[in-house]
N, C-alpha and C positions, 0 to 999 in steps of 0.2 A: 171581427177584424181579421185580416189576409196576413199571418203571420211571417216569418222569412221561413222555417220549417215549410210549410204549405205552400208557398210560392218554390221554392225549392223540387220538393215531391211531383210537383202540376209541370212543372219545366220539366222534370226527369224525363216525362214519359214522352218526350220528342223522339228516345232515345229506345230500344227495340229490346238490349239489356233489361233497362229497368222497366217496361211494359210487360216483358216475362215475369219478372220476380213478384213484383206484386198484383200481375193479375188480373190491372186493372187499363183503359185507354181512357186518351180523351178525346173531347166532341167539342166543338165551338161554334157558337150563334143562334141567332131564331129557331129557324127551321130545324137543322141537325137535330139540337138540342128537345125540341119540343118531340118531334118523330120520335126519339131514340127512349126519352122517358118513360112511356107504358112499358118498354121491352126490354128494358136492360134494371138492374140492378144500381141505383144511382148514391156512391160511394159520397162525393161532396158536390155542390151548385154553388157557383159564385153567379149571382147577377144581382142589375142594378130594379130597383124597389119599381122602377117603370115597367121593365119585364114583367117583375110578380105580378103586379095588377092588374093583365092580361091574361093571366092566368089561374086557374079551380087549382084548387088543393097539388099542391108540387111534392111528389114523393123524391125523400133523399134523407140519406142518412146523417146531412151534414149542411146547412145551409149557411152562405154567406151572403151579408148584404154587400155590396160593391161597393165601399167608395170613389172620390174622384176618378184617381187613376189605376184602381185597383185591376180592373180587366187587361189596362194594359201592360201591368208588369206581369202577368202571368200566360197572354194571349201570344200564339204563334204564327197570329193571323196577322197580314200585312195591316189591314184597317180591322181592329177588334170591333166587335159586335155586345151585344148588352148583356149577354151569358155564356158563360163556359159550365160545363160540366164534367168530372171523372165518372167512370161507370166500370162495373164489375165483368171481367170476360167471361162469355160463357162455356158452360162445359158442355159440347156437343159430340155428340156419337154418331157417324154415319154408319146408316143402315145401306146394306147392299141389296136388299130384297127391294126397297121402295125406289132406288134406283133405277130398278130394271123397268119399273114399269112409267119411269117420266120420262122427259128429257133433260139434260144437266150441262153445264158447260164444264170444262176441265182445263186448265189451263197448265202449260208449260214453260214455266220460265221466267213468267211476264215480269220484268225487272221497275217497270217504273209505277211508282203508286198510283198519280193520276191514273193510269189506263186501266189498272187493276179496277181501282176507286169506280169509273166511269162503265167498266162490264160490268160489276155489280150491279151499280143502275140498270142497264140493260134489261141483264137478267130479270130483273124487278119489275121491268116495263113489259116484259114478253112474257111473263107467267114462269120463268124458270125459277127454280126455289132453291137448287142446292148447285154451288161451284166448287170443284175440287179442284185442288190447286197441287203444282209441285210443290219441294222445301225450300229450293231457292226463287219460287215465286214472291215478288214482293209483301211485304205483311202486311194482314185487312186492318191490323187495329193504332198501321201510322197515319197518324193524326192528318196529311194528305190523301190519304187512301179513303178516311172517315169523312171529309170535307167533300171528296168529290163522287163519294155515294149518294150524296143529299137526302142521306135518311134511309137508302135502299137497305144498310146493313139488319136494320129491324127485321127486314122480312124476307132477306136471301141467308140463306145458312154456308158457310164457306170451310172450309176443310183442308189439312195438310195432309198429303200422304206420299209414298214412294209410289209414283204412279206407275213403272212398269210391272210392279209386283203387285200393286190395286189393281191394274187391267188383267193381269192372268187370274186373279181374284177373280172379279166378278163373274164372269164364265161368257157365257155365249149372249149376246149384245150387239148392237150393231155399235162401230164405231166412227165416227168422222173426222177427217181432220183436212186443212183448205192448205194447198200447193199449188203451185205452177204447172205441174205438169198433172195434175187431176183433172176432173170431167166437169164439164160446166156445168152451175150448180142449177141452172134453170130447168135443165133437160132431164137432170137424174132425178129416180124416187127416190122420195124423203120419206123416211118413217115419222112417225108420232114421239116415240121415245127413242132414249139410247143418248150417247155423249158427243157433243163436241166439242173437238181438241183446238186449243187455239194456240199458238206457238209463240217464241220468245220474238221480241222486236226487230233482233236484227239476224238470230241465225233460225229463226222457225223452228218448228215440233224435232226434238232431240231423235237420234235414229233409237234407242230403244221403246221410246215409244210411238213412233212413227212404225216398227215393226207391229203391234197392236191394230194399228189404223185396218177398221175393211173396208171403209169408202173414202176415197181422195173424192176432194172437192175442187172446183175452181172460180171466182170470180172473173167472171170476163169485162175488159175496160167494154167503152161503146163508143165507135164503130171497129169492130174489132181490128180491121185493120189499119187502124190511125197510133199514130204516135204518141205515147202515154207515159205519166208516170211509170215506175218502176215497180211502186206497189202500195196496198193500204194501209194506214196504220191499224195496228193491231184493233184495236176499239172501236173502230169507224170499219174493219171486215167482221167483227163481230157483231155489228149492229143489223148488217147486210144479210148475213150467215140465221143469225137468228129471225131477223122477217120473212125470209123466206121458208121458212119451217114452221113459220107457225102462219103463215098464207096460205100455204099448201092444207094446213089443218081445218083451217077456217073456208077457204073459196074451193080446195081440190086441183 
């Protein structure tokens, strides 16, 4: 039974506060849910008995069966789905050594979850494994951010740090980052490894860490000399930013 305690607790964690304290996020539906199981720690499971039957043995330390409308006093989702889950955050440690030798995204600022949510994917689709994030980058584990991973967060590792003091950290790297007034990105060598910097929505890569930058980038619209938006959303030049890096990897 969905207690008011428990329904309480599961609604908290909309909120960034109590996602700190205890530790823990949550994940809602099919998919999410099912991805996210093998790889997280799974605190409690609310779903309905339809869901279980679809599924081997469900690890969790806390199982409920859904009644009627149980999913939906607890679900943040416009149309709830047949499962929800809480899960344990994990304690990750970035390595600076294994950095040097991949490629990484890094992001700067990026304020709104969807898009955060949506690089993850990305990353996830391009091979990239680890995203370092600013501190006021938006958080991976609001429950928007987790919705529109679609499961990428299992296998991208994300990280907060003071990136202008992580950039003089890591030492000699290549670094990227995509401007207006950088070099088109078709024309320039791309390394294999090293970071790219993706900047906030509306004012781009902060100057402390845009002093870091050693390769400016640029997306050029097509025909260059036609009349164009103004610019890309952030997630949609990182999508562009990252195929072409790993095109280059793959065709030369």
């Amino acid at each position: 039974m969905l207690s008011k305690n428990k329904i309480k607790f599961i609604r908290s964690l909309e909120k960034k506060k109590y996602r700190n304290e205890t530790a823990c996020f949550l994940a809602e539906g099919n998919k999410s849910v099912t991805d996210l199981l093998p790889f997280f720690e799974c605190e409690c499971l609310i779903a309905k008995t339809s869901w279980l039957a679809m599924q081997g043995d469900v690890r969790t330390n806390e199982l409920i069966l859904a009644e009627e409308n149980d999913i939906e006093k607890v679900s943040l989702l416009k149309t709830p789905q047949d499962v929800l889950a809480v899960f344990r955050q994990p304690h990750r440690v970035l390595d600076n050594e294994t950095i040097k030798n991949e490629l990484s995204l890094v992001l700067d600022g990026i304020q709104d979850p969807g898009n955060l949510g949506t690089i993850i994917r990305l990353a996830d689709w391009f091979g990239i494994n680890r995203v370092i994030c600013s501190p006021d980058t938006a958080d991976v584990y609001n429950p928007k951010t987790v919705q529109a991973t679609m499961g990428a967060i299992a296998r991208v590792q994300v990280f907060y740090v003071s990136l202008p003091d992580w950039l003089n950290e890591i030492g000699d790297i290549p670094v990227y980052g995509t401007f207006l007034e950088g070099e088109n990105i078709y024309t320039e060598p791309l390394s294999s490894s090293g970071l790219i910097v993706m900047g906030n929505e509306g004012k781009g890569i902060s100057r402390p860490v845009e002093n870091r930058i050693t390769r400016k980038l640029y997306i050029p619209n097509y025909p260059p000399e036609a009349e164009s938006t103004e610019s890309l959303n952030v997630a949609m030049a990182t999508a562009v930013v990252c195929s072409e890096f790993r095109r280059r990897q793959m065709y030369g």
